[in-house]
Steps between C-alpha positions, in 0.01 A plus 500: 500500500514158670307251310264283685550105393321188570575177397254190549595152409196218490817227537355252769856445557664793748841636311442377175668559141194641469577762733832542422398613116219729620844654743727523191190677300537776749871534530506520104207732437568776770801691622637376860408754759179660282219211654428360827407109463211306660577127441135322559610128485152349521661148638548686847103597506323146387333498878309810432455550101155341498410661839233737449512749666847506542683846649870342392385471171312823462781674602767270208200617265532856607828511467543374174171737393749780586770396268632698288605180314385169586625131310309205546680161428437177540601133347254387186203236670302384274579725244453821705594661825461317835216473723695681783513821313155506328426447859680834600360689218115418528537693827480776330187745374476601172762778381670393847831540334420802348834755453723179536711431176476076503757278334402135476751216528478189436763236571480130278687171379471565173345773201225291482281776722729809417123717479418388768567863697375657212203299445391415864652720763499877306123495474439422800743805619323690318146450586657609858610833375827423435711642215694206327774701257557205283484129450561278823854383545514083489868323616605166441576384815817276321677849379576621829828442390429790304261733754678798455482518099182372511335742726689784356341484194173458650567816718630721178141380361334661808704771565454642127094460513488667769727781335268488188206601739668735687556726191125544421452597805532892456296491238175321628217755577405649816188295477708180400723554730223539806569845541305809456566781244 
């Protein structure tokens, strides 16, 4: 099974470290060849984000609403994620990421905001449906030095929640499960 991946970065700036983290998040969480990867830099779309209605960004929403897996990033503003991608996600309805694992990321100068994907951006993932299978992943922008340790640990993180939930799996109950006995 090909895995369905979206990545959205709220960096105002187009190709940013930001970017590049969310990028190595991927590469170190899943198994080259096993996902097909969306890269939604929101940068490109500032002309139409706040256009409403807007069929180029119904259709980035859309896409990302059929992810399989979807991470959000963006640079720390003001404590908490940018404009541009609160922008991007108040397009959507309630439960409009429903069936979309969600990993937030947050990118920052210093620890001084390390909750902030945890704190900020998760809720707000999940109030659209979204299932967030841990705490959000925050990088300090002067360790890129270090991106690929870094993010590896992050991605071990995710990679064994999502294990832990796996296995009790088979043993939720046809009616916890949504199926009928």
């Amino acid at each position: 099974m090909t895995l369905k991946v979206s990545l959205v970065v709220g960096n105002p700036k187009p190709q940013s470290r930001t970017l590049k983290v969310a990028e190595a998040l991927v590469r170190k969480l899943l198994d080259e060849g096993q996902y097909e990867l969306e890269v939604i830099d929101l940068a490109n779309h500032t002309d139409e984000i706040l256009a409403w209605p807007s069929d180029k960004m119904e259709a980035l929403n859309e896409q990302v609403a059929a992810s399989d897996l979807a991470i959000f990033a963006s640079p720390t503003y003001k404590a908490t994620y940018t404009g541009l991608l609160k922008s991007f996600l108040d397009r959507y309805p309630a439960n409009g990421l429903a069936g979309v694992t969600a990993i937030p990321v947050l990118t920052g100068a210093d620890l001084t905001h390390s909750m902030g994907p945890t704190v900020n951006l998760a809720p707000l993932l999940v109030e659209l449906g979204a299932t967030v299978p841990g705490r959000g992943f925050y990088f300090v922008i002067s360790q890129m030095d270090r991106l690929d340790e870094v993010v590896q640990a992050a991605a071990d993180e995710y990679a064994a929640n999502v294990r832990r939930i796996a296995g009790i799996a088979p043993s939720l109950s046809g009616r916890a499960a949504g199926l009928e006995r």
